[in-house]
Residue frames as qw, qx, qy, qz and C-alpha x, y, z in Angstrom:
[[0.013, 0.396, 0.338, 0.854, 14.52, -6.52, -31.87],
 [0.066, -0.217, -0.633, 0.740, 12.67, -4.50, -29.44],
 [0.219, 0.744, 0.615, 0.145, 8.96, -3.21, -29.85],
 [0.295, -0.069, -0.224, 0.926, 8.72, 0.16, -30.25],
 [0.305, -0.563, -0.204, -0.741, 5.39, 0.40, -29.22],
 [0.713, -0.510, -0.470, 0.106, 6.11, -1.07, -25.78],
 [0.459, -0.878, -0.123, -0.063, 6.51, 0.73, -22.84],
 [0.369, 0.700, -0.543, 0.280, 9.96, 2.22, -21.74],
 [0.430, -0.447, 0.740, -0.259, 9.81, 0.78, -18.36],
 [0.972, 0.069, 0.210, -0.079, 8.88, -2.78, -19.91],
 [0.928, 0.346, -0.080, 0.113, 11.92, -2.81, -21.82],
 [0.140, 0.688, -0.585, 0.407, 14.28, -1.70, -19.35],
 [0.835, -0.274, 0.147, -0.455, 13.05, -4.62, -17.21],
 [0.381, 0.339, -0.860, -0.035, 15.35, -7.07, -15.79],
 [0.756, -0.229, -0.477, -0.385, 14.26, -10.13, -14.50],
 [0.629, -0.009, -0.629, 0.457, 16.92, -10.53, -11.96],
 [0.338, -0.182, 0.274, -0.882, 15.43, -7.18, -10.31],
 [0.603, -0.266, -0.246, -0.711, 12.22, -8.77, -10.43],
 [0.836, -0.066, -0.544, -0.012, 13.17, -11.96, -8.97],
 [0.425, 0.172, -0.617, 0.640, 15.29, -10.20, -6.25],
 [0.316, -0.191, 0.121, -0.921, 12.25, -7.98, -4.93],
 [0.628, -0.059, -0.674, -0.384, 10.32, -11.08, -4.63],
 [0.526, 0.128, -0.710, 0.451, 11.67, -12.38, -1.73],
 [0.150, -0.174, -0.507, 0.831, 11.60, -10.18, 0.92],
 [0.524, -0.193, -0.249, -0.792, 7.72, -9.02, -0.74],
 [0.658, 0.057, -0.731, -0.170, 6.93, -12.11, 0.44],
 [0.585, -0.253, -0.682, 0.359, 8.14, -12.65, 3.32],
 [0.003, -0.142, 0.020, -0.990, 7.01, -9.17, 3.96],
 [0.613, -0.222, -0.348, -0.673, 3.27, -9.88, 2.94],
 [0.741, -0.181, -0.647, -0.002, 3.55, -12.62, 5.53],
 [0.380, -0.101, -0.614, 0.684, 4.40, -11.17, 8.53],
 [0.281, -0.218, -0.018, -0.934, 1.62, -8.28, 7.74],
 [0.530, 0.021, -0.754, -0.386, -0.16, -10.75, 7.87],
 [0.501, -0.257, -0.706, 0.429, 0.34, -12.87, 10.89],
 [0.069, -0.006, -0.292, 0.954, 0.41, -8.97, 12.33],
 [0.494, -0.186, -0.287, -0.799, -3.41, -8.41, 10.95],
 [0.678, -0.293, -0.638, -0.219, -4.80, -11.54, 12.13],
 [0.485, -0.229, -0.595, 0.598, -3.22, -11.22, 15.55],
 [0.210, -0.017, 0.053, -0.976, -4.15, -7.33, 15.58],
 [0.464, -0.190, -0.473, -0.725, -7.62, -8.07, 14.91],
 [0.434, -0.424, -0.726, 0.323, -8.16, -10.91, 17.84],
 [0.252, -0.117, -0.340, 0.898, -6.88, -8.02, 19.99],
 [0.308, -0.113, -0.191, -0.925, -9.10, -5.39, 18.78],
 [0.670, -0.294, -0.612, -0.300, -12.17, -8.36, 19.21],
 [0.561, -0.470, -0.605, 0.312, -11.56, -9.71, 22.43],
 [0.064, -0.103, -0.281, 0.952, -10.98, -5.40, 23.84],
 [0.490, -0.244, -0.413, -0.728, -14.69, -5.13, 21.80],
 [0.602, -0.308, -0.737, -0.008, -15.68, -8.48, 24.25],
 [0.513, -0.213, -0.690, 0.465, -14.84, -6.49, 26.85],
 [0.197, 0.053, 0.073, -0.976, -16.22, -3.40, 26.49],
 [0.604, -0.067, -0.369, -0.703, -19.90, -4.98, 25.44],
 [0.649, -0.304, -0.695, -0.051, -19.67, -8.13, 28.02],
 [0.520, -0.763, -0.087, -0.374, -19.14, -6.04, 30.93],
 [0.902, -0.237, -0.219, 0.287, -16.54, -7.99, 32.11],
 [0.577, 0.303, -0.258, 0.713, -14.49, -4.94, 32.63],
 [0.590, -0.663, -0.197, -0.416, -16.75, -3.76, 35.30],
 [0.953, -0.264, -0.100, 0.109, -15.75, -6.93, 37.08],
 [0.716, 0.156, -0.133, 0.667, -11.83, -6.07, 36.26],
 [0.128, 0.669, -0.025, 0.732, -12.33, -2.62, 37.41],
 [0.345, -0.753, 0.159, -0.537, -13.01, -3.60, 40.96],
 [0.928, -0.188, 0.056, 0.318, -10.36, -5.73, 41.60],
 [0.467, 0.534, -0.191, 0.678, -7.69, -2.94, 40.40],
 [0.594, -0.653, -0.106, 0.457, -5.62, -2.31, 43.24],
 [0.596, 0.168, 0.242, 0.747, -3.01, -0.64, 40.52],
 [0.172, -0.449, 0.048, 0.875, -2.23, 3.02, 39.71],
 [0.165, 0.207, -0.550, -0.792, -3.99, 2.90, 36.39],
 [0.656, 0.232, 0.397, -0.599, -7.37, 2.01, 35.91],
 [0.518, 0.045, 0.840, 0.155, -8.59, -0.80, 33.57],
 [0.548, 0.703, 0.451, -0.037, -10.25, 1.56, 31.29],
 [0.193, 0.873, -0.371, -0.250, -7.68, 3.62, 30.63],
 [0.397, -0.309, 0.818, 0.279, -5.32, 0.38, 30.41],
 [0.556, 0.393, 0.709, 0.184, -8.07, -1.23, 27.44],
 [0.305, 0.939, 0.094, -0.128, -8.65, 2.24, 25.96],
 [0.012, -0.776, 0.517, 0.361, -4.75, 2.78, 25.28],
 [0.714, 0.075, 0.695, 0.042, -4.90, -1.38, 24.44],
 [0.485, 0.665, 0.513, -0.244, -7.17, -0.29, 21.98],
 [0.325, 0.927, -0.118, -0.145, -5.92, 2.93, 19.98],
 [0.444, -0.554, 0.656, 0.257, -2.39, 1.30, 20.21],
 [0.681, 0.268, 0.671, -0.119, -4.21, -1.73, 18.65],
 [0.406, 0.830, 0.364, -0.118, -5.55, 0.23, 15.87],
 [0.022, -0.943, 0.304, 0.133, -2.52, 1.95, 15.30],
 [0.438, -0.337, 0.824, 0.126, -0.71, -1.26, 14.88],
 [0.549, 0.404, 0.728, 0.081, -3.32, -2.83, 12.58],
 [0.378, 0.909, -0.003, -0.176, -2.90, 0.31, 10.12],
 [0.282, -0.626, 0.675, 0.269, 0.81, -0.14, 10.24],
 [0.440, -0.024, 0.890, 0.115, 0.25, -3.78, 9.03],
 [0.557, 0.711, 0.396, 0.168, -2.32, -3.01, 6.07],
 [0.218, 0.914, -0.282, -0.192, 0.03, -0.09, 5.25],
 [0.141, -0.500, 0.787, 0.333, 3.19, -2.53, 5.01],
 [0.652, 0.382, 0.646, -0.109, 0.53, -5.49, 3.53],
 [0.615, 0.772, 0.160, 0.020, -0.24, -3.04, 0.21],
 [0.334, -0.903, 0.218, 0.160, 3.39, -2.02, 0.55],
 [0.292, -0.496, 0.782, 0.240, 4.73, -4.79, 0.05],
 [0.695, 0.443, 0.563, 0.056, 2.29, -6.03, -3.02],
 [0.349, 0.913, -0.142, -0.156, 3.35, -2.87, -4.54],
 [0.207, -0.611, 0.741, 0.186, 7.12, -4.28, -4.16],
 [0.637, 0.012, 0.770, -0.016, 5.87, -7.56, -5.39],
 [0.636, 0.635, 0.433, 0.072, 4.55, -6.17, -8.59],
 [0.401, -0.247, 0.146, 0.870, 7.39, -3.22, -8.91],
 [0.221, 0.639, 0.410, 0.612, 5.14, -0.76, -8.45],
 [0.499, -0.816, -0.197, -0.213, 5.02, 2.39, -6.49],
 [0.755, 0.120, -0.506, 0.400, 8.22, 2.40, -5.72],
 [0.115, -0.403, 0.271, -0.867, 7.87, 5.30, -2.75],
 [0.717, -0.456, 0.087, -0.521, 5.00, 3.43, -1.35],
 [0.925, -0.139, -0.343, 0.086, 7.02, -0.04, -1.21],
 [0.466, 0.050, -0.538, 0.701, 10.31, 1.45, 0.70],
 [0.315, -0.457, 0.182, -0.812, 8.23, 3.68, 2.85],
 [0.858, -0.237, -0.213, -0.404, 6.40, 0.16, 4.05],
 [0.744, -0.047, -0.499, 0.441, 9.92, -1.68, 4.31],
 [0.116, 0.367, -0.312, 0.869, 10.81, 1.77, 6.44],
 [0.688, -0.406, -0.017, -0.602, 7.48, 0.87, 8.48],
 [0.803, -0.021, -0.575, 0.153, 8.69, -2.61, 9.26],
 [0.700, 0.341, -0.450, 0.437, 11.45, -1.75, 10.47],
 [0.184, -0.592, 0.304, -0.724, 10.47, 0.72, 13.07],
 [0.157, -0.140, -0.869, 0.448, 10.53, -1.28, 16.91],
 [0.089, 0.361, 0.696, -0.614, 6.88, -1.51, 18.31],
 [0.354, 0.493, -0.025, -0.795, 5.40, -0.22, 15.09],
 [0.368, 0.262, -0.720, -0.526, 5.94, -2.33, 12.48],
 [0.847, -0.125, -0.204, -0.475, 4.44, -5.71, 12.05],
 [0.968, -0.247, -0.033, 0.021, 5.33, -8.43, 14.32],
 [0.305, -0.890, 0.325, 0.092, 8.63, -6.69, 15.71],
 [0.796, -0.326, 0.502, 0.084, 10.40, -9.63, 15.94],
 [0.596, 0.309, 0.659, 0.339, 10.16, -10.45, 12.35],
 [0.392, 0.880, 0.265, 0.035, 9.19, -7.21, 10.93],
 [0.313, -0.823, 0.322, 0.347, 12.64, -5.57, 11.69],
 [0.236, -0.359, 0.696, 0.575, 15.40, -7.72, 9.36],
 [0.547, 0.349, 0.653, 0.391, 12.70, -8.54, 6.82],
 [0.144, 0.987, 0.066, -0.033, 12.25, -4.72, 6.60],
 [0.205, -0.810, 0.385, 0.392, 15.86, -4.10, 6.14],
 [0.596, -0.072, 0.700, 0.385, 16.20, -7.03, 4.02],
 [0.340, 0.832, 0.415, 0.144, 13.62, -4.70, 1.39],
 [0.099, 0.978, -0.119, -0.143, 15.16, -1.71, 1.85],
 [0.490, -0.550, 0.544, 0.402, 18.40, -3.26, 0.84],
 [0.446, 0.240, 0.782, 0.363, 17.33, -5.06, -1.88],
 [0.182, 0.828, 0.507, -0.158, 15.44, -1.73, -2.72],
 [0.252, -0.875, 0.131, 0.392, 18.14, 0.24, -2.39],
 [0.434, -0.339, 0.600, 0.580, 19.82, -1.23, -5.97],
 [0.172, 0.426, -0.285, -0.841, 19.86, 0.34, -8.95],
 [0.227, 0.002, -0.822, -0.522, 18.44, -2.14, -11.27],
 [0.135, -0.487, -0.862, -0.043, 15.68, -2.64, -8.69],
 [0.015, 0.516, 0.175, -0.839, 15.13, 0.69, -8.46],
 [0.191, 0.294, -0.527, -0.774, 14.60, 0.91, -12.55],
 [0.056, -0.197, -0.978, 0.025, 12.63, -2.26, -12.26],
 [0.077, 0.435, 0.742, -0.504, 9.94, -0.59, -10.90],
 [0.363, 0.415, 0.574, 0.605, 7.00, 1.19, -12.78],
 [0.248, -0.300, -0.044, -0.920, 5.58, 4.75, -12.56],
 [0.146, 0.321, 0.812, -0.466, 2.87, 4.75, -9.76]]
């Protein structure tokens, strides 16, 4: 017997959706991860060098075509640009984890997946495809609740 003061999306809710979307949330939220922590060093040790001077030092030793500030300054905004990526696929994929939002969680696996963008290439690529597959089926599609 079914309440019928409970929500419609609670009681179309299957568990095998819920349990499939798990996975790849996971293993999702983990690579943002790894991606944040690593992003951050980066972002720190370009900060070390702008404020210890030591790129002074590197700047007159460049024999190269490209100066060392313009090389840390693109470092940088790249950086930054990377470390959004990763807190965008991070809440992305909590939103998949709880089956909510469902626009913001495949837009995140769709962030993964992109080369040089997503989080931790390597890894971010098939566990982004492995979401958007598992995203991409009906019952986890229904699974999910109104943002």
């Amino acid at each position: 017997m079914s309440n019928p003061y409970q929500s419609p999306y609670e009681q179309i809710s299957n568990p095998n959706a819920n349990a499939s979307a798990q996975a790849p949330a996971i293993a999702l939220i983990c690579v943002a991860a790894i991606a944040i922590v690593l992003g951050s060093l980066g972002l720190v040790g370009d900060l070390f060098m702008y404020l210890s001077g030591m790129l002074d030092q590197l700047e007159e030793r460049n024999n190269g075509p490209i100066s060392e500030y313009t090389q840390v300054i693109v470092r940088t905004i790249w950086g930054g640009v990377l470390l959004i990526a990763a807190c965008y696929v991070l809440y992305g994929s909590i939103q998949m984890m709880r089956l909510r939002s469902y626009p913001i969680a495949f837009s995140a696996a769709v962030v993964a997946t992109i080369p040089m963008l997503g989080p931790c290439c390597i890894l971010g690529i098939p566990f982004g495809i492995w979401a958007l597959v598992v995203l991409a089926k009906p019952e986890v599609k229904r699974a999910f609740k109104s943002p």
